[in-house]
N, CA and C of each residue as an Amber inpcrd file, in Angstrom:
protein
   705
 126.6770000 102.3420000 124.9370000 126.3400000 103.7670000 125.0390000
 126.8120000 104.4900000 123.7880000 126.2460000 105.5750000 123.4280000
 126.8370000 106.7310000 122.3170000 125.8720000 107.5140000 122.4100000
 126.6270000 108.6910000 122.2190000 126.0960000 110.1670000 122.3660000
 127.2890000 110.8450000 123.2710000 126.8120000 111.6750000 124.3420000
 127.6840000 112.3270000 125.0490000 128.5550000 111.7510000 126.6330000
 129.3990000 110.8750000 126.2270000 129.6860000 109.9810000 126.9870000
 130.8770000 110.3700000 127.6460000 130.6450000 110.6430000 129.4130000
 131.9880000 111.5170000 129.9320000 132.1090000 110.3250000 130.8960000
 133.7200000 110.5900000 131.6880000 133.9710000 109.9690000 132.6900000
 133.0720000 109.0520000 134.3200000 132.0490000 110.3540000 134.4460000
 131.1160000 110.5280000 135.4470000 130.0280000 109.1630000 134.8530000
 129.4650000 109.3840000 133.8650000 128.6140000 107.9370000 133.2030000
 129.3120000 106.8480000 133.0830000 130.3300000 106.6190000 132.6270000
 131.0690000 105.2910000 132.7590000 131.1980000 104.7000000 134.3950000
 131.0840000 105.9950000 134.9410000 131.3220000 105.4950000 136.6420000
 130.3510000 104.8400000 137.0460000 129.3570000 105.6120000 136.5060000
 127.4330000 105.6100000 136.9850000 127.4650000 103.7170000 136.2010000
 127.3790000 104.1340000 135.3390000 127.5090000 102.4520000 134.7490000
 128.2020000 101.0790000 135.0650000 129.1720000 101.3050000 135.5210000
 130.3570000 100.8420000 136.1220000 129.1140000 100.0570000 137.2460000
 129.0680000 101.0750000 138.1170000 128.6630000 100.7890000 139.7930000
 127.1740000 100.1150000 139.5010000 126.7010000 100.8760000 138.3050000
 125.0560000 100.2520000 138.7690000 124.7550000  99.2490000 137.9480000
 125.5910000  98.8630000 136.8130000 124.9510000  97.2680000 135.9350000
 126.4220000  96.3570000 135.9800000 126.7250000  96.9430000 135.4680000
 128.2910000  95.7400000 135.2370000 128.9550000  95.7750000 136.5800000
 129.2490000  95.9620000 137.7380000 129.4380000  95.3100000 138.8820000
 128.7090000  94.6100000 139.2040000 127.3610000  94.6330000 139.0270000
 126.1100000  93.7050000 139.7200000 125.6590000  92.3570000 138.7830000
 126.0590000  92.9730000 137.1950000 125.3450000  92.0510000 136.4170000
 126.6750000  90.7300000 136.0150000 127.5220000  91.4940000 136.0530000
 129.2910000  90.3640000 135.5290000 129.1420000  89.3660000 135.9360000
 129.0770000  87.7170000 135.5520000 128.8900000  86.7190000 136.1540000
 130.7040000  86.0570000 135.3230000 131.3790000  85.1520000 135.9360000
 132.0970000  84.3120000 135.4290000 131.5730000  83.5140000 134.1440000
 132.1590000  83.2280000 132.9900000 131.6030000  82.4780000 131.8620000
 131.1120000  81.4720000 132.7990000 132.2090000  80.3920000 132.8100000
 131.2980000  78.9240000 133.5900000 129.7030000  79.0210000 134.0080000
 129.1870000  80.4850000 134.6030000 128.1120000  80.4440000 135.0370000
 126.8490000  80.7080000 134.5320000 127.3630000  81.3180000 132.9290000
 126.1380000  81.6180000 132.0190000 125.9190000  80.5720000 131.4700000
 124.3020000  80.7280000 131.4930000 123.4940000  79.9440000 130.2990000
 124.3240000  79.3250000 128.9210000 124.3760000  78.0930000 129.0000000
 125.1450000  77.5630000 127.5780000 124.3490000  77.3620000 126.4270000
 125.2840000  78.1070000 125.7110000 124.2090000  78.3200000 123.9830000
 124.7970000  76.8080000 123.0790000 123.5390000  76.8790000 122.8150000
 123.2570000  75.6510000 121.9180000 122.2460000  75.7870000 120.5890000
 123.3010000  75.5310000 119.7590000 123.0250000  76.3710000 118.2610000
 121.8800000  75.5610000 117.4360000 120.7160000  76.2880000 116.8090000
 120.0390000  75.7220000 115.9910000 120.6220000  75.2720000 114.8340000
 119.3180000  74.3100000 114.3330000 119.1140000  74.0330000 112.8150000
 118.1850000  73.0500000 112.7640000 117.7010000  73.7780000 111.3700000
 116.3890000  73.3610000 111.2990000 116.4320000  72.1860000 110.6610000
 115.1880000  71.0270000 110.9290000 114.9730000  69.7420000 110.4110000
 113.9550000  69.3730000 109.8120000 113.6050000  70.9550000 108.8790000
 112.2420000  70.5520000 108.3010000 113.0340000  69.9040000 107.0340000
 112.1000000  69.2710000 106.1630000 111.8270000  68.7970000 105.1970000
 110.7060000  68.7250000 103.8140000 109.6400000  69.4200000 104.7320000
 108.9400000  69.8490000 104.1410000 108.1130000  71.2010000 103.9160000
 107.2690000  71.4540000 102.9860000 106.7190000  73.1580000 103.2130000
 105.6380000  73.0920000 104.4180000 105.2220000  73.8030000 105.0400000
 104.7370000  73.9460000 106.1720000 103.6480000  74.9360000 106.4340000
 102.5010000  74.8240000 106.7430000 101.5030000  75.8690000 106.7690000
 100.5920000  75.9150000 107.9350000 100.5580000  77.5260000 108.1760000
  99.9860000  77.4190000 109.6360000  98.7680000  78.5840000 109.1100000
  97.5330000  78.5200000 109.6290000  96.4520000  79.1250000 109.2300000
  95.6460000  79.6410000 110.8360000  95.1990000  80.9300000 111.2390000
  94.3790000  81.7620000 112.0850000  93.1080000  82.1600000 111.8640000
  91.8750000  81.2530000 111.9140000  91.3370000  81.4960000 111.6230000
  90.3160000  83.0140000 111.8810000  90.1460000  83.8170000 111.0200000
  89.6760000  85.4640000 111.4500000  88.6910000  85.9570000 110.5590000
  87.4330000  86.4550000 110.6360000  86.8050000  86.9680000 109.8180000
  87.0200000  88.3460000 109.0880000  87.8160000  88.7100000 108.3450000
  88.1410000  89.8450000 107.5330000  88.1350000  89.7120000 106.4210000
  88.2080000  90.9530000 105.8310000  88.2300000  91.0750000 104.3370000
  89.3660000  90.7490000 103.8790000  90.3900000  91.0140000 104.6210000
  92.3020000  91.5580000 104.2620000  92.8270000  90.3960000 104.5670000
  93.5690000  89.8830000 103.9950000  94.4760000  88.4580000 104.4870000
  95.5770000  89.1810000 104.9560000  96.2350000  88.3470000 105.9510000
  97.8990000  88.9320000 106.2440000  98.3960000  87.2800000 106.4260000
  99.4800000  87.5330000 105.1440000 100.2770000  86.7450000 105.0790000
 101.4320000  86.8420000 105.2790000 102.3630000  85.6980000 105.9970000
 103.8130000  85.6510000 106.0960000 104.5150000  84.0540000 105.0790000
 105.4640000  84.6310000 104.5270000 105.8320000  83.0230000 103.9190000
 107.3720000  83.5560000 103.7050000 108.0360000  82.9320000 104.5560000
 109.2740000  82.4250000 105.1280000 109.9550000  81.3850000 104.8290000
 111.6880000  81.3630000 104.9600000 112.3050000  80.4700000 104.1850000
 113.3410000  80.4120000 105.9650000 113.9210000  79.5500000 105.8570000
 115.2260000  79.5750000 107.5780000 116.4170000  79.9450000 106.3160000
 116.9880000  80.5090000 106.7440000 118.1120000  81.1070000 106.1630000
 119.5670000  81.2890000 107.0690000 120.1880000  82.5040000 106.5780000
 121.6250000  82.1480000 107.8700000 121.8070000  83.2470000 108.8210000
 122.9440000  82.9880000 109.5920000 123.3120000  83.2650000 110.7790000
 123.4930000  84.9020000 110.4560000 123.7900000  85.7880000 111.8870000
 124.5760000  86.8190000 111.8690000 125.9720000  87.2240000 111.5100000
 126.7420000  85.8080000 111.1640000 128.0760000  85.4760000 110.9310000
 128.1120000  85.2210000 109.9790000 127.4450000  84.9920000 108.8420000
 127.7860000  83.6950000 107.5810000 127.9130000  85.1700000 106.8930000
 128.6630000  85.3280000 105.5990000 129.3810000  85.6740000 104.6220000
 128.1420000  85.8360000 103.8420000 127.2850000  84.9390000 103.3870000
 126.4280000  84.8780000 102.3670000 125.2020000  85.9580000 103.2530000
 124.9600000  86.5990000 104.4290000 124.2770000  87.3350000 104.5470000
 124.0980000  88.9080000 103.9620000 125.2420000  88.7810000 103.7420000
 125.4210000  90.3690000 102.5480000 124.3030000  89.8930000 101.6420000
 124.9800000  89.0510000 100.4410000 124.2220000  88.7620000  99.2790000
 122.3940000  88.7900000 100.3610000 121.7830000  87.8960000 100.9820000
 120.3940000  88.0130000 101.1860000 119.8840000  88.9100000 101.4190000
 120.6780000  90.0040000 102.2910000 120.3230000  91.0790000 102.5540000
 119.6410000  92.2900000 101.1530000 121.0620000  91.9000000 100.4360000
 120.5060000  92.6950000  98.7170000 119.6140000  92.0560000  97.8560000
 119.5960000  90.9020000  98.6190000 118.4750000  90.1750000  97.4110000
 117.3300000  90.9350000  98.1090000 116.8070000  90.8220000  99.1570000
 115.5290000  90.8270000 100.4190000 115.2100000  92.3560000 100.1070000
 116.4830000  93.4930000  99.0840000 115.5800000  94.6000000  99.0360000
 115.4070000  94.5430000  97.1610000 116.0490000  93.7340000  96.3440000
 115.3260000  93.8490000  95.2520000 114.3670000  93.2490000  94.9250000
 113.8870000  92.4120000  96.0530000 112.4890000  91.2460000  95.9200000
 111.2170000  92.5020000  96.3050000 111.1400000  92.9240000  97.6470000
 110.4830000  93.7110000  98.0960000 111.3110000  94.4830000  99.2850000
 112.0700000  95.6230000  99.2270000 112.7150000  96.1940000  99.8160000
 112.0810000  97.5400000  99.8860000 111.7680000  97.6340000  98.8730000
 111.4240000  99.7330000  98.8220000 110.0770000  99.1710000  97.3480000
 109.6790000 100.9400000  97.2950000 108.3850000 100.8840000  96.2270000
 108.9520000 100.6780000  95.0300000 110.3000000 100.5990000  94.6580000
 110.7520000 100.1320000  92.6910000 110.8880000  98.5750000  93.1840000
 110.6870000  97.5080000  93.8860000 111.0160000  96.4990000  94.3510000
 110.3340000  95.4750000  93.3580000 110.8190000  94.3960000  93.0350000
 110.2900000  93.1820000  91.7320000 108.4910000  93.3840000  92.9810000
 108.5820000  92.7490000  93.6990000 107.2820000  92.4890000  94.3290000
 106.3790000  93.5410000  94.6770000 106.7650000  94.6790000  94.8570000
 105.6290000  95.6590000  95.0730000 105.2880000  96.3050000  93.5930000
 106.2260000  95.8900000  92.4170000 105.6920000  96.3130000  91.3110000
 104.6420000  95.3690000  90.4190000 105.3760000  94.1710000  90.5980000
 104.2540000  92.8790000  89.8990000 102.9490000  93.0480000  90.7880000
 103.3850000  92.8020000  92.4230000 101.9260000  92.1940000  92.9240000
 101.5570000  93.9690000  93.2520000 101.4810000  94.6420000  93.6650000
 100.7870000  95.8730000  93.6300000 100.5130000  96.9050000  92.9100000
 101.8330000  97.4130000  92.0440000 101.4610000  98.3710000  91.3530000
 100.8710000  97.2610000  89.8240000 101.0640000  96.4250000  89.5460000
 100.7790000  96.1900000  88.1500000  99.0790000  95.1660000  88.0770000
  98.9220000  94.8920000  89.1490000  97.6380000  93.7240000  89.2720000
  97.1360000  94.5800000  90.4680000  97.5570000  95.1780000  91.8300000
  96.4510000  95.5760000  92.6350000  95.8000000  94.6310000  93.4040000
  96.7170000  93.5580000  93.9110000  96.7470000  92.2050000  94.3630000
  96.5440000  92.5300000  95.8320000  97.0920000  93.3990000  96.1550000
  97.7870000  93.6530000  97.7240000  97.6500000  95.3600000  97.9470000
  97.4570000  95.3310000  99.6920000  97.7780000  96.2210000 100.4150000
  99.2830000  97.1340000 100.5470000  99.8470000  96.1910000 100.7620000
 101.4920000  96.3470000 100.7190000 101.9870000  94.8560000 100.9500000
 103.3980000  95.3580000 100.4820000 104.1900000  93.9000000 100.3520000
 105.2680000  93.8090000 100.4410000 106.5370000  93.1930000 101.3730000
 107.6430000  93.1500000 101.4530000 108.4120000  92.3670000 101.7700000
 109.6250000  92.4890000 101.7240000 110.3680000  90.5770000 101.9190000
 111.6130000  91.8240000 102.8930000 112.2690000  91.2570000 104.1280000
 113.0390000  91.5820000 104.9910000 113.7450000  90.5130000 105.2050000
 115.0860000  90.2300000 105.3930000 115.6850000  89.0220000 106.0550000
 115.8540000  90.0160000 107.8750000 116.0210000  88.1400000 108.5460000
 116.1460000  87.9940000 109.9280000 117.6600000  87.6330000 110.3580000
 118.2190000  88.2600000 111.3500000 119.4360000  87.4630000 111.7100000
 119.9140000  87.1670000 112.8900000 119.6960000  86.1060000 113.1900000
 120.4310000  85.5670000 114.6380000 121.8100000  84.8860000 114.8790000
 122.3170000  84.8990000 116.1670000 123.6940000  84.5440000 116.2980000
 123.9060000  83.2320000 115.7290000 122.8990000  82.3140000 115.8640000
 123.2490000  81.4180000 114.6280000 122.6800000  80.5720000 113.1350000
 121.6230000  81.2500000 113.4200000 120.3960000  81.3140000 111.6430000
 119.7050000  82.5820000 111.7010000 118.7580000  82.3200000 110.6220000
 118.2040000  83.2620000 110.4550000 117.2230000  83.2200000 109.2220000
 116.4100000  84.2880000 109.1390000 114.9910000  83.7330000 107.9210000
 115.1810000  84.8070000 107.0850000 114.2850000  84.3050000 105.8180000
 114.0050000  85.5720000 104.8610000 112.7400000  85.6750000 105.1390000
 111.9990000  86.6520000 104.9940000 110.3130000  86.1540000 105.3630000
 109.2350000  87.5380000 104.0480000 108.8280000  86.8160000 103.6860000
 107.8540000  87.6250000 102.9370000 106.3760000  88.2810000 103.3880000
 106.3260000  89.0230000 103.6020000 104.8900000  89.6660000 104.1900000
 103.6870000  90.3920000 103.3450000 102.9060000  90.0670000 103.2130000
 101.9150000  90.8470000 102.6830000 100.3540000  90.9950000 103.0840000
  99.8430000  92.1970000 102.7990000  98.2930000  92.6060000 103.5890000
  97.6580000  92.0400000 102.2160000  96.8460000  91.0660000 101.5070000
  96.0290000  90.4480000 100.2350000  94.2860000  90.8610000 100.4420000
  94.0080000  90.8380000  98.9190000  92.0150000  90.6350000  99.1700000
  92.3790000  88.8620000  98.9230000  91.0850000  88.9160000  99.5770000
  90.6990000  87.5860000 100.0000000  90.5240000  87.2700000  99.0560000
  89.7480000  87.7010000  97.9150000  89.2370000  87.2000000  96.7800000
  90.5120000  86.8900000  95.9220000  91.1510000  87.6330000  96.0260000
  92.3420000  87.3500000  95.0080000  93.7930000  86.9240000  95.4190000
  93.8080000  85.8110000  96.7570000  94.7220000  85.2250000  97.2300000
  95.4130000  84.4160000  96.6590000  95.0990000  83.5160000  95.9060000
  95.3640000  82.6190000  94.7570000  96.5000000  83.8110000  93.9880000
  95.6600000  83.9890000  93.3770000  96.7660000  84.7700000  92.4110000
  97.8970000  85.5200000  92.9900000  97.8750000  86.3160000  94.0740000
  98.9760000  87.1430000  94.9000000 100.3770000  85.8260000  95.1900000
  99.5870000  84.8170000  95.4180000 100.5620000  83.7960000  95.5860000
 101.4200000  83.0430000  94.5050000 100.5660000  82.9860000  93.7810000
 101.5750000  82.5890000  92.2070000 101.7660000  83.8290000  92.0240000
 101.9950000  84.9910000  91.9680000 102.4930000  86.0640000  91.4450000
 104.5830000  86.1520000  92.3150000 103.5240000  85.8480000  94.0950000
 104.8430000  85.9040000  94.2310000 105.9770000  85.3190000  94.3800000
 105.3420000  83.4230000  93.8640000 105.8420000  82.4680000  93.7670000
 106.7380000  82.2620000  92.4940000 106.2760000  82.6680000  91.8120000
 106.7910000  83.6470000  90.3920000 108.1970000  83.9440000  90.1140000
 108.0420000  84.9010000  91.3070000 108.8850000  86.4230000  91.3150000
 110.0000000  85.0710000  91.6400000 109.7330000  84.5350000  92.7910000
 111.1660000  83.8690000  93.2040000 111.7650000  83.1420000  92.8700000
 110.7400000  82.5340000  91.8040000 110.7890000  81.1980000  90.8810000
 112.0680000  82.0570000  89.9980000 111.6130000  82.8870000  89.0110000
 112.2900000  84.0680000  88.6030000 113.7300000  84.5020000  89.0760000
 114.0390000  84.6380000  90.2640000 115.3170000  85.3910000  90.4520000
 116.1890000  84.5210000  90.6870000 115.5720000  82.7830000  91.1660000
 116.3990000  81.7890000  91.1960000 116.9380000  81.3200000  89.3980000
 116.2460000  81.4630000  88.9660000 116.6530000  80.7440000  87.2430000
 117.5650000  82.4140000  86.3640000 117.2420000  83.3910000  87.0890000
 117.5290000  84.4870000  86.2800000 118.7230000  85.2330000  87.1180000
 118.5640000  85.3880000  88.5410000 119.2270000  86.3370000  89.2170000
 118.6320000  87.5710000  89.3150000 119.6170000  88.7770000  89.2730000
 119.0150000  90.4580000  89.7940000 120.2150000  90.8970000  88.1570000
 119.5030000  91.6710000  87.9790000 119.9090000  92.9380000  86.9580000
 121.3170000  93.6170000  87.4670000 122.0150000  94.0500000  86.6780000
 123.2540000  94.7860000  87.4900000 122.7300000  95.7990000  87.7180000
 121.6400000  96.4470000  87.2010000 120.7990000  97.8380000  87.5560000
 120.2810000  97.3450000  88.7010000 119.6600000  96.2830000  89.2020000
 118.6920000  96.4350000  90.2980000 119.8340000  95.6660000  91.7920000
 121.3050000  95.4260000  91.1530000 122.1660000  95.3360000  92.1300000
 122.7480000  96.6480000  92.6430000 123.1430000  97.5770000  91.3830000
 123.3780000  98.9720000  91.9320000 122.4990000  99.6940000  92.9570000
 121.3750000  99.6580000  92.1210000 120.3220000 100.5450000  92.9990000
 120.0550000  99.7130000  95.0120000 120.6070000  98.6430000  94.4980000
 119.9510000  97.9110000  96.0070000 121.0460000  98.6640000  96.8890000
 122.2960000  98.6290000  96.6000000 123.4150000  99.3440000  97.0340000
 123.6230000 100.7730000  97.6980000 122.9550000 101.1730000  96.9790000
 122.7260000 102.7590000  97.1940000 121.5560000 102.7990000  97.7430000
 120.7080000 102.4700000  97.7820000 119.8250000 102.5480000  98.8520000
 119.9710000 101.8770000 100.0580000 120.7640000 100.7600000 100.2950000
 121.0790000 100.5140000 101.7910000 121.9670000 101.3510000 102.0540000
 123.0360000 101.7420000 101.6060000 123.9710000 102.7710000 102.0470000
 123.2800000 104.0830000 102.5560000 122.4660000 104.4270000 101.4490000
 121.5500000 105.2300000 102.1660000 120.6850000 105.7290000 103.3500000
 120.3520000 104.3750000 103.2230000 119.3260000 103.6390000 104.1960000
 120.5490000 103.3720000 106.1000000 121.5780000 103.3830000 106.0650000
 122.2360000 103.1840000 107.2570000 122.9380000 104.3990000 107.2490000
 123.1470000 105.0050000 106.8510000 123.7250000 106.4170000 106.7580000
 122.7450000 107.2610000 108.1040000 121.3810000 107.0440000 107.5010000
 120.3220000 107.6270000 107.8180000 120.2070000 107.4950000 109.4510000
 120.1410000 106.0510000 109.2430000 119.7850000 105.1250000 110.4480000
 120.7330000 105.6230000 111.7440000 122.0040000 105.9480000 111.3140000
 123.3160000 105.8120000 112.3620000 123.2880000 107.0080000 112.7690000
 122.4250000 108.2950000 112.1760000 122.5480000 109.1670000 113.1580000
 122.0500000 109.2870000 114.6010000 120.7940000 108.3570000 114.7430000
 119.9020000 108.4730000 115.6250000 121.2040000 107.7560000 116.3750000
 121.3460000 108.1700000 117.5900000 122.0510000 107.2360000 119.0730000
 122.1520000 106.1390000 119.8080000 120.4650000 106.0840000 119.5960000
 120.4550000 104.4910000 119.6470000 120.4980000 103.4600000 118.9930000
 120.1270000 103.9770000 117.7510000 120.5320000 103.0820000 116.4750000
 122.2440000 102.7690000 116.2020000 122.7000000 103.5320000 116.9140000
 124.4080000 103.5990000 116.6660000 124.4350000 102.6170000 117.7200000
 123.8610000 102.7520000 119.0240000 125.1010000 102.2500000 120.0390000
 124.1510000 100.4240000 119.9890000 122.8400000 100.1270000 119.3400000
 122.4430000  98.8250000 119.0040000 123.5490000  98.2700000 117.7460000
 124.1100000  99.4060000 116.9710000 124.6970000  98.5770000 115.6280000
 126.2670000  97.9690000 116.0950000 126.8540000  98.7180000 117.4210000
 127.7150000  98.3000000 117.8210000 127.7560000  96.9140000 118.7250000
 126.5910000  97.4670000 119.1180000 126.3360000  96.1390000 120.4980000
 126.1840000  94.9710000 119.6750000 125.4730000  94.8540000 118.9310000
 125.1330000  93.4230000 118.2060000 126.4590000  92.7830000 117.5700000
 126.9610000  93.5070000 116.8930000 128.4800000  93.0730000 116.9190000
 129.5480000  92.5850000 117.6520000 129.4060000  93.6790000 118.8150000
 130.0900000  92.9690000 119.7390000 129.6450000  91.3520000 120.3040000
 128.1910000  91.7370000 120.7970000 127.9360000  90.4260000 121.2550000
 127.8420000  89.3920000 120.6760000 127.9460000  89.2320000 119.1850000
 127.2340000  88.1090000 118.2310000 128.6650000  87.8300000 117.2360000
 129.7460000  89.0900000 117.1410000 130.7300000  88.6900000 116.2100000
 132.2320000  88.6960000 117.1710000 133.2620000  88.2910000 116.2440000
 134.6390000  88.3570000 117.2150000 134.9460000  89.3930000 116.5250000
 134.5190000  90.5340000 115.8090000 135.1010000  91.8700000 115.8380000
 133.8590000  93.1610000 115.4480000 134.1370000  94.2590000 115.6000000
 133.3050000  95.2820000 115.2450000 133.4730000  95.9000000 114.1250000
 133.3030000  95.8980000 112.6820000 133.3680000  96.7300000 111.8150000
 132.8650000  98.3470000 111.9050000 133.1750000  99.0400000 111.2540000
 132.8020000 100.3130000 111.0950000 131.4600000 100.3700000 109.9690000
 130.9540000 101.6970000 109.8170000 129.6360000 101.7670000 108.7850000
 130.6500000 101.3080000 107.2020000 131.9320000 102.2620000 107.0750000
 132.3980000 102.7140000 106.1170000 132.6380000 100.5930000 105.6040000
 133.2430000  99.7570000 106.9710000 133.8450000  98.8230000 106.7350000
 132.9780000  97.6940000 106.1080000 131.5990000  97.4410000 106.9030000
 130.5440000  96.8600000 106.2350000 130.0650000  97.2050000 104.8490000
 129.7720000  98.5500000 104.5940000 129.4030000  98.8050000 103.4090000
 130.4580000  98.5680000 102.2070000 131.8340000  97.9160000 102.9470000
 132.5240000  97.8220000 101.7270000 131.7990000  96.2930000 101.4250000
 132.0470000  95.6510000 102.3400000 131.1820000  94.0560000 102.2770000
 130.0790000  94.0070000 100.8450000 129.2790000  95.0720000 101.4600000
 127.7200000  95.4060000 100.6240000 128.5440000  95.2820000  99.3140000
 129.2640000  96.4890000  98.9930000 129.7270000  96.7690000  97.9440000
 130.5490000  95.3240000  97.1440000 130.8350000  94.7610000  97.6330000
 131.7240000  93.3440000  96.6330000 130.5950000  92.5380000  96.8910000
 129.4950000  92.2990000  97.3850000 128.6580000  91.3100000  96.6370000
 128.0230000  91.1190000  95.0720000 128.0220000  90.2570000  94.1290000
 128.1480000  90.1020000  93.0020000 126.7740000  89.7090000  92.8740000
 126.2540000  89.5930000  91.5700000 125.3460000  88.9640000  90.8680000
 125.4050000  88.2310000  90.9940000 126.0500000  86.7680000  91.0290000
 126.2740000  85.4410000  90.9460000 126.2810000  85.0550000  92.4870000
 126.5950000  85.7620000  93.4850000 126.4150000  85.7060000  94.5490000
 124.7440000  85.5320000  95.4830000 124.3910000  86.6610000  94.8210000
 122.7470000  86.7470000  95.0060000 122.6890000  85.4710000  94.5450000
 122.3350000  85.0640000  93.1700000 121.5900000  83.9730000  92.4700000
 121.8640000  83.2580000  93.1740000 123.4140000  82.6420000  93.7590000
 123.3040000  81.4340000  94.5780000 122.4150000  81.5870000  95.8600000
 122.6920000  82.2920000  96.4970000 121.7230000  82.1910000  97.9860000
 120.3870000  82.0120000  97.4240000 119.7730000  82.9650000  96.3760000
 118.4560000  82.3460000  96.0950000 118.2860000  81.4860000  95.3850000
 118.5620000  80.4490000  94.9280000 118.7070000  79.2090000  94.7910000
 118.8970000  78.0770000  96.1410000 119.6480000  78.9620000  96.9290000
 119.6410000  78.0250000  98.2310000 118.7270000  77.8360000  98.8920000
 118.2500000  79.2280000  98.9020000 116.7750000  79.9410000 100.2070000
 115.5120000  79.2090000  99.8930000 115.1010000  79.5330000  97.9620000
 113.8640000  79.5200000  98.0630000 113.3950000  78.0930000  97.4350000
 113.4350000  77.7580000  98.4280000 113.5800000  75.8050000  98.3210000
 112.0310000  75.4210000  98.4990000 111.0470000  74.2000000  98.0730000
 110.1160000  74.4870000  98.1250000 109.7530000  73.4440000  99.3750000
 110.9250000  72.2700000  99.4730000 110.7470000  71.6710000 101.0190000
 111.0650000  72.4430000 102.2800000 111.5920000  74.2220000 102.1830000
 111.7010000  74.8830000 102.9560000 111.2050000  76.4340000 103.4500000
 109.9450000  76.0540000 102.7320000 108.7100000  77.2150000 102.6660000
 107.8750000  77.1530000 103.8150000 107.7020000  78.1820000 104.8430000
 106.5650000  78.0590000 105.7540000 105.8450000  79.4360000 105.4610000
 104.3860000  78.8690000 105.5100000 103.2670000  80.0380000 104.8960000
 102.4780000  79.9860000 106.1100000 102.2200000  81.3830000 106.3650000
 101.3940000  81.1530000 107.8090000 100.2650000  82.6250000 107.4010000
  98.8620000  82.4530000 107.5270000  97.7430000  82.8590000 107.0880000
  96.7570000  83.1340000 108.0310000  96.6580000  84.6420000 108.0900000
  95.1070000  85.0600000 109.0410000  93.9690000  85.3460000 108.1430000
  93.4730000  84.6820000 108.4950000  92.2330000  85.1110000 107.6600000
  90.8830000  84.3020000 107.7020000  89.6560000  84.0540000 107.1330000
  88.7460000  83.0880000 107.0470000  88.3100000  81.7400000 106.4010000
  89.9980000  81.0130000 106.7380000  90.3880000  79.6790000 106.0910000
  90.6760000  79.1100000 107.2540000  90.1160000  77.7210000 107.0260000
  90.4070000  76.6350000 108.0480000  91.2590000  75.0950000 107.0000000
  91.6450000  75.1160000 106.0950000  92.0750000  74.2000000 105.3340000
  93.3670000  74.3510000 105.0020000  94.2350000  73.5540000 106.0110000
  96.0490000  73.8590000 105.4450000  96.0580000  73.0620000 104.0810000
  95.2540000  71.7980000 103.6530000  95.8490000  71.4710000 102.7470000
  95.4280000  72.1940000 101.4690000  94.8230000  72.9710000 101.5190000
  94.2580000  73.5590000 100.3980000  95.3510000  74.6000000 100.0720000
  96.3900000  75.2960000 100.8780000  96.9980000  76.2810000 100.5790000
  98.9490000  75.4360000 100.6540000  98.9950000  74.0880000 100.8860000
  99.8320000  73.4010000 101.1570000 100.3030000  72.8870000  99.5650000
  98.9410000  72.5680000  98.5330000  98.9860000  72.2970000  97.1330000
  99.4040000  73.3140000  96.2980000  99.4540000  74.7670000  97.0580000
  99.8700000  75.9140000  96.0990000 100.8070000  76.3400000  96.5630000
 101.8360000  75.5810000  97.1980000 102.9910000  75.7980000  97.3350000
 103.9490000  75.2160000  96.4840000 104.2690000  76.1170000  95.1840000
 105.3100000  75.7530000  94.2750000 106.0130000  76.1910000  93.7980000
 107.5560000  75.9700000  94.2480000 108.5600000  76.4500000  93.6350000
 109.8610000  75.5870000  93.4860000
């Protein structure tokens, strides 16, 4: 809960979920932690008659717990995070490749993905893909700019500042913590996290992530041939 939280609601709550819902540990569902056993890049295709491709191409990445999720997080907004982003400037503003385009990481209690998204013309799919095969090829051999580490900084800070006023966005940023970590940080305490991730930090995770035996590309559009889009997977 957060917002205006008095005695009388804790009661109300009390009586109507957590008396009814409380089970003894022994009796919950036992978690049993992934990991993935691919080995190779992976492609899944929908076949659809449109003009617009929508593509996803995804990497398994880490947990809600791992340390190195800071760094992906800042990489995931200087790849395609916001409109100054490496990917919405190469593949959209500079070629006109794409609809829109963005890379978000995922996080679960015990992995988690980076995943790249984009709306493409059909005609010019090929190229959107080495463009953004490129980009990643790129930040693994090069890294991020200390300019485009600052700016990633200040715009997530920004960006959760924003977020934490709304109520429910507050009382989800607590809950997930609770349930997924053994402690709760504060906004001020995480963002110090944000803040000591390094350059050299990024580069390693993307070097880890964008592996090319650990690429899955998944495609709507008016293609029926995985291996045709399986050969233009290179990085």
């Amino acid at each position: 809960m957060a917002g205006k939280i008095d005695d009388a609601l804790r009661a109300s709550i009390e009586k109507k979920f957590i008396a009814k819902v409380m089970r003894p540990i022994e009796a919950l569902p036992r978690f049993v932690s992934y990991a993935t056993d691919q080995v190779a890049p992976r492609v899944k295709l929908q076949f659809k008659e449109t003009k617009q491709v929508q593509m996803a191409f995804g990497f398994p990445a880490f947990g809600y717990h791992d340390k190195r999720a800071y760094a992906l997080h800042l990489l995931s907004i200087v790849l395609g995070g916001n409109m100054s982003s490496r990917l919405f400037v190469s593949v959209r503003e500079k070629r006109g490749l794409c609809y829109f385009v963005r890379c978000s990481p995922n996080f679960y209690q015990d992995t988690g993905n980076v995943m790249i998204q984009s709306g493409l013309d059909k005609s010019r799919l090929d190229e959107a893909l080495a463009v953004i095969q490129a980009e990643l090829v790129k930040v693994k051999k090069q890294g991020v700019t200390a300019k485009e580490l600052r700016a990633a900084k200040e715009f997530l800070r920004g960006k959760i500042v924003l977020a934490l006023e709304d109520s429910s966005n507050l009382a989800e940023y607590f809950a997930k913590q609770e349930l997924l970590l053994s402690a709760c940080l504060t906004p001020d305490q995480k963002m110090k996290k944000y803040a000591a991730v390094t350059r050299a930090e990024i580069q390693a995770v993307a070097r880890e992530i964008f592996q090319q035996n650990k690429a899955n590309l998944a495609v709507i559009g008016s293609f029926k041939e995985e291996n045709y889009f399986q050969k233009r997977i290179k990085l």
